[in-house]
KOLKEPA-253390 format. One line per field, with one value per residue (C-alpha): residue number from 0; x, y negated, z negated. Coordinates in Angstrom, 2 decimals. Layout:
! residues N
resi <- (NUM	...)
px <- (X	...)
py <- (Y	...)
pz <- (Z	...)
END
This chain:
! residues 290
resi <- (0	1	2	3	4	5	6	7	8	9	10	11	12	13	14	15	16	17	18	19	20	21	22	23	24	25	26	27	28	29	30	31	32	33	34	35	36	37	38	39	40	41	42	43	44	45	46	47	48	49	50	51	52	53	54	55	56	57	58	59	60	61	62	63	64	65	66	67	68	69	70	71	72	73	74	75	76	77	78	79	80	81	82	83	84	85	86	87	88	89	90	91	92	93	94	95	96	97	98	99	100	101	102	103	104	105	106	107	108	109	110	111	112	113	114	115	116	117	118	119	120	121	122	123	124	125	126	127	128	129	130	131	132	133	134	135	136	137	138	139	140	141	142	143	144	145	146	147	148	149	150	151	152	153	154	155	156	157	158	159	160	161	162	163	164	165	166	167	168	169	170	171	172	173	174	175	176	177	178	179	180	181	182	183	184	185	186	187	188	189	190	191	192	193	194	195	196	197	198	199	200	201	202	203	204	205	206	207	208	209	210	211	212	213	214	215	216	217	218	219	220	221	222	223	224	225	226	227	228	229	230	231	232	233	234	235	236	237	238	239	240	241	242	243	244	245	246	247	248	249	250	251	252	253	254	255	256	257	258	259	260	261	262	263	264	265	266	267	268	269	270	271	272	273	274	275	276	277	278	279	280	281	282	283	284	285	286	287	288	289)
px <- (-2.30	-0.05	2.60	5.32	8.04	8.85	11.91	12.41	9.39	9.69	5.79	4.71	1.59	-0.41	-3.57	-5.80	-9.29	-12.42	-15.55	-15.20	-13.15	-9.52	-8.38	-5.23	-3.57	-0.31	1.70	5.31	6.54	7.31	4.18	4.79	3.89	0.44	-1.48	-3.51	-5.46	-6.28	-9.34	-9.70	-12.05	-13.53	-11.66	-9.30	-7.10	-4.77	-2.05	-3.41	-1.56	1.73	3.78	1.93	2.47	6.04	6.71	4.43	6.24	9.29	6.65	3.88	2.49	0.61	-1.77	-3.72	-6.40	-8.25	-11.33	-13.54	-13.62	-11.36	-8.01	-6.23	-8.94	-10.74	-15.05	-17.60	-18.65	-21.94	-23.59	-22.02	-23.74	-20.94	-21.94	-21.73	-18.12	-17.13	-17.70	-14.86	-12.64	-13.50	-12.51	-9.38	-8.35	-9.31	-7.58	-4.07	-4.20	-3.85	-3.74	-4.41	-6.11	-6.46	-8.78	-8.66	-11.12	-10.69	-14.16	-16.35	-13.44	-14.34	-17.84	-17.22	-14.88	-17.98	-20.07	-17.85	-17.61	-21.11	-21.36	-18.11	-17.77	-15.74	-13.37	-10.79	-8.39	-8.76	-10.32	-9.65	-12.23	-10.78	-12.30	-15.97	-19.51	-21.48	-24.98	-28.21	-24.95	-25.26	-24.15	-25.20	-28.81	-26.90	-23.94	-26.06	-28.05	-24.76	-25.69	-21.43	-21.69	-23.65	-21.65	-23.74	-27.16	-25.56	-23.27	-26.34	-28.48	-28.54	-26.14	-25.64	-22.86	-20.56	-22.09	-20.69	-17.48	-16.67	-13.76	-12.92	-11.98	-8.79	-10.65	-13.26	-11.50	-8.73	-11.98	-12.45	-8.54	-8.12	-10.94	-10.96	-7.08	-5.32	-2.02	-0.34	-2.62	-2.46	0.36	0.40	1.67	-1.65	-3.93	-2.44	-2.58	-6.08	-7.36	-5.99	-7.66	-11.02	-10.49	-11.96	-16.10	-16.67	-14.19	-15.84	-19.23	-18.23	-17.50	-20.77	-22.25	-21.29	-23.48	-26.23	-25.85	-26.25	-29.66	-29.16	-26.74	-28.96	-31.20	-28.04	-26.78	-30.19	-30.87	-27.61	-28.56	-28.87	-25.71	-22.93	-19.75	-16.34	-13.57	-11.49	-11.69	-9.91	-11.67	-9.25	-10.06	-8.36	-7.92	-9.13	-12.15	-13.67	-15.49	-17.10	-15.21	-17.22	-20.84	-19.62	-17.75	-21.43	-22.76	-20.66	-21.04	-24.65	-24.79	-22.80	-19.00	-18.21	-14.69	-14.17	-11.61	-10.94	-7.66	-7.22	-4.77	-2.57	-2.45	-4.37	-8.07	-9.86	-7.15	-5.10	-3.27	-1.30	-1.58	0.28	1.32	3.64	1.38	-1.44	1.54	1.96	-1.25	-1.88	1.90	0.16	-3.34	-1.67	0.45	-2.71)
py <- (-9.10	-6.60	-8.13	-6.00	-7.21	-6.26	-8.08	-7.37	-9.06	-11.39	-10.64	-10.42	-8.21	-8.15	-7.21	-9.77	-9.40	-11.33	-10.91	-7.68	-6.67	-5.72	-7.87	-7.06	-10.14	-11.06	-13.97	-15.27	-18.74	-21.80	-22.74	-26.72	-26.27	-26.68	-23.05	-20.94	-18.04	-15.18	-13.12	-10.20	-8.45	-4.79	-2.30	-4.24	-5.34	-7.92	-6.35	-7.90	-11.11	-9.85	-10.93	-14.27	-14.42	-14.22	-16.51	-19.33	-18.89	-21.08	-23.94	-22.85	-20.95	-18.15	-15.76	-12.85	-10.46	-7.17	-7.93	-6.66	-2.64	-2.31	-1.23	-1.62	-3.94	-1.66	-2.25	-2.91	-6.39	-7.74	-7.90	-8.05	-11.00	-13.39	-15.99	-13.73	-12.94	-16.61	-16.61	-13.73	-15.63	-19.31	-17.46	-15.71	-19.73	-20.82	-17.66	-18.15	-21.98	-22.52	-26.26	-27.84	-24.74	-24.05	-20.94	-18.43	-15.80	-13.43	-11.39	-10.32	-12.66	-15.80	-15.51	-15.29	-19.01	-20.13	-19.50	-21.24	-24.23	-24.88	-23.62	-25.26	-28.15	-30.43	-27.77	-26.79	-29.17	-27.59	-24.13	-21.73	-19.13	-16.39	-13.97	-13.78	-14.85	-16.02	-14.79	-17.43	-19.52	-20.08	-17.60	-15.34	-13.69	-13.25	-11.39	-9.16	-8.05	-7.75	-3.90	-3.16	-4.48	-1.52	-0.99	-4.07	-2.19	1.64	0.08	-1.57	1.94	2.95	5.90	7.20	5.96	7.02	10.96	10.94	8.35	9.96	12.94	11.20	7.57	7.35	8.43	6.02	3.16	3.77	3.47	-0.03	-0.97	0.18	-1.57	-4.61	-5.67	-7.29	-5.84	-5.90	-3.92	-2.75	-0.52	2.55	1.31	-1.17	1.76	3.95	1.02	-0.03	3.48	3.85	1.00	2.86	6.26	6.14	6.69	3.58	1.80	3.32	1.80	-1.72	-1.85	-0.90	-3.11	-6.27	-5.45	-4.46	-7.76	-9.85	-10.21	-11.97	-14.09	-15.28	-16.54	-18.20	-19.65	-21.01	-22.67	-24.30	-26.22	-29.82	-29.98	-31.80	-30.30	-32.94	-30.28	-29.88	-26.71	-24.38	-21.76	-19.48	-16.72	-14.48	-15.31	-11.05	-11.98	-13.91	-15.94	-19.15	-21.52	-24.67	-22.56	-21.20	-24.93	-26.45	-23.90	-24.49	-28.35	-28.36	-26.68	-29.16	-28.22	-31.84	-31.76	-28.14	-27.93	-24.57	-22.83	-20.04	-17.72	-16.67	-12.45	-11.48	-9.54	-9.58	-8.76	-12.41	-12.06	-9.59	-9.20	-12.45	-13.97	-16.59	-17.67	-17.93	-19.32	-22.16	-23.46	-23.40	-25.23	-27.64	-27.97	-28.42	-31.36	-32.63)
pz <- (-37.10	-35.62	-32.93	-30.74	-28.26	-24.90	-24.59	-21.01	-19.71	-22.17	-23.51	-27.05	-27.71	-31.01	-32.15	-33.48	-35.38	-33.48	-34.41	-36.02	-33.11	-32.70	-29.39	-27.90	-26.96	-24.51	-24.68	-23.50	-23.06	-25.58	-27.89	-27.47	-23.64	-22.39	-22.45	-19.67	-20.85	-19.08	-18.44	-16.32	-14.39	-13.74	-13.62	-14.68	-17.80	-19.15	-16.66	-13.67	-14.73	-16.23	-12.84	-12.96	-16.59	-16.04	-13.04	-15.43	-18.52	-17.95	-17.78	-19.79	-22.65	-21.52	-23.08	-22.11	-23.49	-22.72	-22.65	-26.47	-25.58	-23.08	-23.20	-26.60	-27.50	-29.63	-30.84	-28.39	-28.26	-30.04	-26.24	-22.65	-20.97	-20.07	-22.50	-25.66	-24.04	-23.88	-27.72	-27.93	-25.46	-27.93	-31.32	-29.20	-28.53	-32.36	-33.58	-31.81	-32.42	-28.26	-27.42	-23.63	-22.62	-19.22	-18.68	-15.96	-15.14	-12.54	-11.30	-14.42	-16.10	-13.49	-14.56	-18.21	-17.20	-15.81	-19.14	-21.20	-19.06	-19.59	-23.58	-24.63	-22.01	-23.92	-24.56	-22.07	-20.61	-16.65	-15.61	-12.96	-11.59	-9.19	-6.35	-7.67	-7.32	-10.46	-11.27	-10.29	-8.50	-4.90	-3.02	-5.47	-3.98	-0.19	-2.12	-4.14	-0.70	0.80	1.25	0.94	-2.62	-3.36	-6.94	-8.31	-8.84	-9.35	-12.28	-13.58	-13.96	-17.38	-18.50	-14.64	-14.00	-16.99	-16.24	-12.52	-12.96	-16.23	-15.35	-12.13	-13.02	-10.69	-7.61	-8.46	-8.88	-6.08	-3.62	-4.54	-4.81	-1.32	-0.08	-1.55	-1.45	1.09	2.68	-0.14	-2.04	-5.79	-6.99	-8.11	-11.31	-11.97	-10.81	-13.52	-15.94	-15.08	-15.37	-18.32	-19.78	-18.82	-19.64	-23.07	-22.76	-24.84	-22.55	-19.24	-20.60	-21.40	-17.75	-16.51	-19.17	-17.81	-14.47	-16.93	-17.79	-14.53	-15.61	-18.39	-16.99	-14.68	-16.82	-18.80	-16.03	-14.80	-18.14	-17.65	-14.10	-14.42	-17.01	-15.68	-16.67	-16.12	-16.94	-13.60	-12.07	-9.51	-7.38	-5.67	-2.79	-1.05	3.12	3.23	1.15	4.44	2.31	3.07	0.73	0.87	0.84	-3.09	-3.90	-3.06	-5.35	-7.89	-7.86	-7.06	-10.78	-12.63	-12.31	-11.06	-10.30	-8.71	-5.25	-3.68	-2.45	-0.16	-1.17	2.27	2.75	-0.21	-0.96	-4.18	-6.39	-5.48	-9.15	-8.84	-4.56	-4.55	-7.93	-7.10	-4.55	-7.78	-9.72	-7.20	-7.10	-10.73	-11.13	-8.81	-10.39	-13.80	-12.33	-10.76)
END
């Protein structure tokens, strides 16, 4: 276990062996306070949090992680379907000895949430799932014919994808940053930071795996209907998303997440994190308290 400081964000980062990979892991605030964990998205990594991270750290313990391949987290993962990821994120919590665990998943990351509710349900104290849909989950067949979330089924061709993103990574993912944010947007500093965490080839292709994956997951997810989860949970979307809240909560609850509530998050798109963190911070503050 290798551990470094940056002393002035306050954030410890260390390297910690999972499952035969090296995870690089986050963390700030005091150890006796309850603990959120947090997962990120594509193309994402654990920066998307560090301004939430910050804000929550005076009353919390907070963690983060790049995801197994991405980033500093070095060794592909055994498989890429979101409950094989959950395992990662469940040894990451054993691991680090984190106690009261709230979970939070943000895209790919919000689905890999949703897994674990399901395979560990007795596990987390509260869950949060942010700006995503989850495969076989109601909305999930109208957003993958949404013909503008074309990305879904050219990620999920084999190989193609690395050969034409490989060389021109920035370009690639500054499409979907601009489109997808809300007024805010997403600095330059996380685009640099986020492309960086893709620029190696392994690293490209554990992106694209996860949609290579949706497959899978649906048939994970399916197998999970008609297993009622009690662990609270949070869904959060961005007010740029236009997104029909209570069509995705009735998905959600018609597959067994019993106690789920919703939250708009005011000026933000899909990248509500780090768009508007102390927005995020406030309504986790308030669904901690809850």
């Amino acid at each position: 276990m290798t551990t470094t400081q940056n002393a002035q964000a306050g954030l410890r980062h260390q390297q910690i062996e999972v499952d035969r990979s090296s995870i690089h892991v986050v963390q700030s605030g005091k150890s006796d306070k309850p603990s959120f964990l947090f997962v990120h998205g594509w193309p994402e990594s654990w920066a998307l949090y560090e301004q939430l991270m910050i804000g929550l750290s005076r009353d919390a313990h907070v963690t983060a992680i790049d995801l197994p391949g991405i980033g500093l987290s070095e060794g592909a993962p055994s498989a890429n379907d979101k409950c094989t990821l959950a395992k990662y994120v469940k040894s990451v919590i054993k691991k680090l000895s984190l106690k009261e665990v709230t979970l939070v998943g943000h895209d790919v990351g919000g689905q890999v949430v949703y897994a674990y509710l399901h395979a560990y349900p007795d596990d987390l104290k509260r869950a949060v799932i942010l700006n995503t849909a989850v495969p076989s989950i109601d909305p999930w067949t109208e957003v993958i014919h949404n013909p503008h979330i074309w990305h879904f089924a050219f990620h999920a061709i084999p190989e193609l994808p690395e050969k034409l993103v490989t060389g021109h990574e920035a370009v690639y993912f500054d499409f979907f940053f601009n489109l997808l944010a809300g007024p805010k947007g997403v600095s330059d500093d996380l685009r640099e930071r986020f492309t960086q965490a893709y620029i190696r080839p392994e690293a490209l292709r554990t992106g694209f795996e996860w949609y290579r994956a949706f497959t899978q997951d649906e048939k994970d997810n399916a197998a999970f209907k008609g297993k009622s989860v009690e662990t609270p949970v949070l869904y959060l979307r961005g007010d740029k998303e236009n997104v029909d809240m209570e069509k995705y909560l009735t998905g959600f609850r018609d597959n067994g997440l019993r106690h789920i509530q919703g939250q708009i998050i005011p000026d933000s798109g899909h990248f509500s994190p780090s768009e508007q963190p102390e927005a995020v911070q406030q309504a986790l503050l308030k669904f901690m308290a809850g």
